[in-house]
Phi, psi and omega in degrees: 000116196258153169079032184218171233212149180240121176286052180279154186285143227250192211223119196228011174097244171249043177261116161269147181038057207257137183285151193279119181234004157207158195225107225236040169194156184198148198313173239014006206274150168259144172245151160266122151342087233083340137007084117027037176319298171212180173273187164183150182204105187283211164271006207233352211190158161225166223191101170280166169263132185279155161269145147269021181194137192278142186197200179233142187255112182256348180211146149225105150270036179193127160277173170300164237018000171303155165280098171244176178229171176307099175111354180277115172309110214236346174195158181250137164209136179290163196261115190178211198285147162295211175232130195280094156358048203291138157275143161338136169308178171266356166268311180284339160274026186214031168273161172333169173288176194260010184246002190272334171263355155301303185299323185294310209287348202278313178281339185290298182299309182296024174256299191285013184262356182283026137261332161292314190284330170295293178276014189262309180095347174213156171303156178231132229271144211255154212238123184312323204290157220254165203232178200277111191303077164243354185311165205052003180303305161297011187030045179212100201289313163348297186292311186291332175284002187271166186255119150188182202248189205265318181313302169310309173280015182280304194283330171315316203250024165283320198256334160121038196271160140253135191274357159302342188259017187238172183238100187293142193229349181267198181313135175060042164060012175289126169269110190268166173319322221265312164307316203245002184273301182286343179283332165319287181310347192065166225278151153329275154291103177281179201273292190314158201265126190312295223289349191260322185268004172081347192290197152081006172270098181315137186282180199250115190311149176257148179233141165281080176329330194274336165335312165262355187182184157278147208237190159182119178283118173237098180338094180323140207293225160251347183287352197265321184309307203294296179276359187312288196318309194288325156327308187280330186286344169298324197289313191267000158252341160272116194271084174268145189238193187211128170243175180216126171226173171256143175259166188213076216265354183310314169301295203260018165274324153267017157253359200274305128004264212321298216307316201285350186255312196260015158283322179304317181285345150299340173106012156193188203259164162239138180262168177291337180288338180297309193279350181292247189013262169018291175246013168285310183295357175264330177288341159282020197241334175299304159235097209282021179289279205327324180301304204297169191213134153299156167257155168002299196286313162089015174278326213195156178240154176268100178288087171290107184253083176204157197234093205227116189246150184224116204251107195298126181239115195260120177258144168339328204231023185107160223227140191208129195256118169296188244191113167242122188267131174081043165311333183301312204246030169255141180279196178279281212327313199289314154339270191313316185263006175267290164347306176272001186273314200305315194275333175289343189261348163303296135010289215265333161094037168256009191282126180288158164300323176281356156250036165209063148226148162089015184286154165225031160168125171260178187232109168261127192233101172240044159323334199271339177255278203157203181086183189235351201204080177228200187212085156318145201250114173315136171251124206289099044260021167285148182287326172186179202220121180256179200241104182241142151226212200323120157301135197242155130270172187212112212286092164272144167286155180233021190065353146251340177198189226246144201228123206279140203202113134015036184258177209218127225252091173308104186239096198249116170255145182222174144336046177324327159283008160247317195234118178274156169319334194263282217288331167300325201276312166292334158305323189293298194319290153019305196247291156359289193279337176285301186300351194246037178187106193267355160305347170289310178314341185250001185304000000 
């Protein structure tokens, strides 16, 4: 096989013939050095196997139950560029902590389980096989006491899961990715009364499409797979409503110029967006509701006093938000030169998990594309979220004429159950009234 590279399994100790119980690339899929290719699972450990080299996968010449040894061929692969890295969405990074999630999942199951023990006729019983010697890497004895291999609990602990609480499907009761991808999405049947959990939505009939025409299918990319579920679930457990007003930005859109001219030779821009941030944090400290997260319980709110704006960026591949962190104690230059490091590694599909976790109010912005409107989707435990896009001019009256004045078309969608109609209209004005004077913004 020319121009391709031969994959053997790596010196695994004293194991022989140890059988392949997942298989996680299939030809054409591109790898990363380091890469995860497949599992193996001995009597004593389970184990992924690393790709050593980035490529494109052209043969797997071995399935799940085959049997290897040290030196055994497991992939052919060419040599070139990987798969280009998506970071996490911005709803999975700004989903509960991971003990908040533990807890909802704790409660959940202790609903389902006087259904599970009715139709099982017994509890069900938890599987003894021994796991890839990581406890304690993680603090999370859950994850470590489940039967899977370090890529699942790698993705458990991305998502906060504890994987005792998933039902494994693979060989020996083993929880494959595809097992915590569906526990994500939630039971078929929820435990919880459907008004709570969004169920009880007749699915939308599949149709055949090539029936009418020529058709072509295209896997969704992953960043998009990954955030569909929590988009909906944001959408249908959350009563979102959206207000809208305008700023009126001509003064700081021309100091914003100034700033933005003597920057360039430094190596960045400064944008509309900096003074967005900016004057989203004096108005979130003016009304710390906004700031806020229900807790678990939905009893109380949680008042966060840190100022973390999470900023939506559109990539090739689907949208993803950073983080600008501690915003309150950043100037515009420092904003403006974090923005652009933030979008570039974004871009580039270099965003780390620490840089899209912990935000408490976002910004989506497609000024740069157009429109008059839209209805931002809360991402959920934030309370709201806003939404601007292309700033127009516009013929204002000034009580004696009608005068051409900047404005920037506001759009905040929120909470309802946090945030009331009188209090979204004074935040927006709120910020309104900022944008349209930028010494408040600097107060």
């Amino acid at each position: 096989m020319t121009d391709t590279s031969e994959v053997t399994v790596p010196d695994i100790g004293d194991f022989e013939d140890v059988p392949i119980i997942e298989v996680h690339v299939k030809p054409g899929d591109r790898v990363n050095e380091d890469d995860p290719v497949l599992t193996l699972e001995s009597d004593k450990a389970t184990m992924d196997v690393p790709s050593p080299l980035s490529g494109v996968v052209r043969d797997v010449p071995v399935k799940v139950g085959d049997q290897v040894s040290r030196g055994s061929v497991i992939l052919h692969v060419e040599p070139g560029d990987g798969a280009v890295s998506q970071p996490p969405s911005l709803v999975e990074q700004q989903e509960p902590s991971a003990e908040e999630q533990r807890a909802q999942t704790q409660q959940q199951n202790t609903q389902a389980a006087p259904a599970t023990a009715a139709s099982t006729g017994s509890q069900p019983a938890v599987s003894e096989a021994p796991a890839f010697p990581t406890a304690g890497r993680d603090g999370d004895t859950g994850i470590n006491q489940a039967h899977a291999g370090p890529s699942v609990r790698r993705l458990a602990r991305e998502f906060g899961i504890d994987l005792t609480a998933i039902g494994g499907t693979g060989p020996k009761g083993r929880i494959t990715k595809d097992d915590v991808l569906a526990f994500l999405k939630g039971p078929a049947t929820p435990a919880a009364p459907a008004a709570a959990q969004g169920s009880g939505i007749p699915p939308i009939p599949a149709q055949d499409f090539s029936k009418f025409g020529p058709i072509e299918v295209r896997p969704l990319v992953r960043i998009k797979k990954l955030s569909g579920p929590h988009l909906h679930r944001s959408w249908l457990n959350i009563p979102h409503v959206t207000h809208q007003d305008d700023a009126d930005i001509t003064e700081i859109d021309r100091y914003r110029k100034e700033l933005d001219t003597a920057a360039k030779p430094e190596g960045y821009r400064v944008t509309l967006l900096s003074f967005l941030i900016k004057a989203v944090v004096s108005a979130l400290k003016r009304f710390p509701e906004v700031n806020s997260s229900l807790n678990p319980d939905q009893d109380s709110l949680i008042f966060k006093q840190y100022y973390n704006i999470g900023i939506a960026v559109d990539t090739p591949d689907g949208l993803v938000v950073p983080v600008v962190k501690d915003a309150d104690r950043k100037g515009i230059t420092e904003i403006s030169q974090e923005l652009g490091a933030l979008s570039a590694r974004a871009r580039e599909g270099k965003l780390t998990s620490a840089d899209m976790q912990g935000g408490t109010f976002t910004i989506s912005s497609l000024g740069g594309i157009g429109g008059t409107a839209f209805t931002p989707i809360v991402n959920a435990p934030e309370v709201a979220i806003l939404g601007v896009v292309r700033a127009r001019m516009t013929p204002v009256w000034d009580g004696e004429q009608f005068v051409p004045r900047l404005m920037l078309p506001l759009s905040l969608s929120y909470d309802h159950r946090v945030i009331d109609g009188a209090l979204a209209a004074r935040f927006t004005r709120q910020l309104a009234d900022l944008l349209g004077d930028v010494r408040r913004i600097l107060l």
